[in-house]
C-alpha positions as CSV (number, residue, x, y, z in Angstrom):
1,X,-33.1,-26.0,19.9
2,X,-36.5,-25.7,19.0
3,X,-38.2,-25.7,15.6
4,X,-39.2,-22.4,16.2
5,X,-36.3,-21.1,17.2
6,X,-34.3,-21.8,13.9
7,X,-37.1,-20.8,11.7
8,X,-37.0,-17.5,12.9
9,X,-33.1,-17.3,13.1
10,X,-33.0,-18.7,10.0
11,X,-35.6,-15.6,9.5
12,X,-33.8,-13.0,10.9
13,X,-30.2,-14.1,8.9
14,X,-31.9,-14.2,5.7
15,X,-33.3,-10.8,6.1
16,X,-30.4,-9.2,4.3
17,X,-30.1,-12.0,1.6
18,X,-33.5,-11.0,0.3
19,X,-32.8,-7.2,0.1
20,X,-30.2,-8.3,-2.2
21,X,-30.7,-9.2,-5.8
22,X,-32.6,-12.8,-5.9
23,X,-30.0,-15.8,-5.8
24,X,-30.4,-18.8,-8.2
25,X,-31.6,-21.6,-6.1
26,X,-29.4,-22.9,-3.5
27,X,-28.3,-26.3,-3.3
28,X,-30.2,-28.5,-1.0
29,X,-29.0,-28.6,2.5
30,X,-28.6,-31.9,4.1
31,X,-28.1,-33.4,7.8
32,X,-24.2,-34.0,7.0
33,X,-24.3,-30.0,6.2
34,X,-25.9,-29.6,9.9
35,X,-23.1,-32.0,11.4
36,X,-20.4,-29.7,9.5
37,X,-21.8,-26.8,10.9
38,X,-22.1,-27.9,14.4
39,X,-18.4,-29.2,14.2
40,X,-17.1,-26.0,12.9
41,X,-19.2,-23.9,15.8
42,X,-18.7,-26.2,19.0
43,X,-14.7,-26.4,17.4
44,X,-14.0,-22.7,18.1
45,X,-14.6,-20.8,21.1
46,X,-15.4,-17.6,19.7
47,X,-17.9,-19.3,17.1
48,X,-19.6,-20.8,20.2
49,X,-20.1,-17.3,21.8
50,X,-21.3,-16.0,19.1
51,X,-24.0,-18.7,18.3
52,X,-24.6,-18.2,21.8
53,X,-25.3,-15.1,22.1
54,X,-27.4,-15.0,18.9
55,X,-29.8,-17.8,20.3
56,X,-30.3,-15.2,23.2
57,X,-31.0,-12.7,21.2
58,X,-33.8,-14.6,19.3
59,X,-35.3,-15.7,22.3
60,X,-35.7,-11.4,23.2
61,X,-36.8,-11.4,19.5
62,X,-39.9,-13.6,19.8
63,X,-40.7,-11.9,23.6
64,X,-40.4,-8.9,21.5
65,X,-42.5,-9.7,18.8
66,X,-45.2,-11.4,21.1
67,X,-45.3,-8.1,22.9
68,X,-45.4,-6.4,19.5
69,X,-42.6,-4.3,20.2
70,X,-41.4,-3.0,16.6
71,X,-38.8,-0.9,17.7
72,X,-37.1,-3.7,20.2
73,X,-37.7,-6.4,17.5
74,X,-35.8,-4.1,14.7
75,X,-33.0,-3.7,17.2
76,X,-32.3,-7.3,18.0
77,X,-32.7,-8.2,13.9
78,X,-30.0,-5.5,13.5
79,X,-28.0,-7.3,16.3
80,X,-28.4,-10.4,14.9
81,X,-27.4,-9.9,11.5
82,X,-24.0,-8.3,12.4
83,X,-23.3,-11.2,14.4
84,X,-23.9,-14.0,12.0
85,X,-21.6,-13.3,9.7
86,X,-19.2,-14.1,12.2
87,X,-20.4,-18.1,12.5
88,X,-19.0,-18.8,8.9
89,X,-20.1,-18.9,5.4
90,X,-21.4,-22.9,5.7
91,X,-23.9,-21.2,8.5
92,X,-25.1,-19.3,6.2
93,X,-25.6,-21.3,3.8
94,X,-27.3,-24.0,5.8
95,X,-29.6,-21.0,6.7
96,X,-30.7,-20.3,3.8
97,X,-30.9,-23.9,2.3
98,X,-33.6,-24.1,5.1
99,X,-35.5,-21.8,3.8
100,X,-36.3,-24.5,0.3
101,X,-36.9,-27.3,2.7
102,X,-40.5,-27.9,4.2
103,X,-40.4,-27.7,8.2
104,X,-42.6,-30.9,8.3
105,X,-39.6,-33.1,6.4
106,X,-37.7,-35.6,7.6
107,X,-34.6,-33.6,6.4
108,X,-35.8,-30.8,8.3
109,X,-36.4,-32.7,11.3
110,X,-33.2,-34.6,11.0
111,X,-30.8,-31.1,10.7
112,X,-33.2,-30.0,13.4
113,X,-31.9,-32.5,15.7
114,X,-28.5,-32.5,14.7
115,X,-28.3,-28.3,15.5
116,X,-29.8,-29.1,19.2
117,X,-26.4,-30.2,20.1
118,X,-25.6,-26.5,19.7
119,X,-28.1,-25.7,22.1
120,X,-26.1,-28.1,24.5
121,X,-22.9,-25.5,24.3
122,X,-25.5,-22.7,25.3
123,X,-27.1,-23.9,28.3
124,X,-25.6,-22.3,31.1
125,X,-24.2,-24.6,34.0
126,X,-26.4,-24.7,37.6
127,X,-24.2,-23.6,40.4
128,X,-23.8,-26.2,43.2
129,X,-26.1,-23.8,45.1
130,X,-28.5,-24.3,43.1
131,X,-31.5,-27.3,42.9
């Protein structure tokens, strides 16, 4: 998964975090956090779908907002956030613990890499048919 990619999931599930009353700082997220959230998520079927589907959805979120489509954009943010609450409370919080660390960081790079392997449950298999 892309850098990108999480930032703006990460985006997208805090949306309705902020709209609440501000939070005391969150407790700093960590790589072993990452590996806990990719266990629970690649562990349960239904979590996987859903992780899925929301990783398709961001990519139509970014074409969206490239093409400066508001109304598509709002509609896929709205998708979005009903569907992460069904990944788990330690997604969310790994989301928004991403939010204090700096995307340059080792840490950030490190539960960057460790998420990819979600991306590895996404991809969708090549027929035989195809090259």
């Amino acid at each position: 998964m892309n850098l990108k990619l999480i930032v703006a999931i990460s985006v997208i599930a805090a949306m309705p975090v902020c709209a609440q009353a501000q939070k005391s700082s969150a407790a700093k997220v960590t790589k072993a956090d990452a590996e806990n959230v990719v266990k629970i998520i690649s562990g349960d079927k239904a979590k996987t779908r859903t992780y899925c589907n929301i990783v398709d959805l961001s990519n139509q979120f970014e074409e969206a907002e490239q093409k400066n489509d508001t109304k598509k954009t709002d509609e896929l943010s709205q998708q979005i956030d009903e569907l992460v609450p069904e990944l788990g409370s330690e997604y969310t919080a790994l989301n928004e613990g991403l939010e204090d660390i700096d995307p340059n960081s080792k840490d950030s790079t490190d539960i960057v890499s460790t998420l990819a392997a979600l991306d590895k449950l996404c991809a969708k298999p090549k027929s035989p048919s195809q090259p």
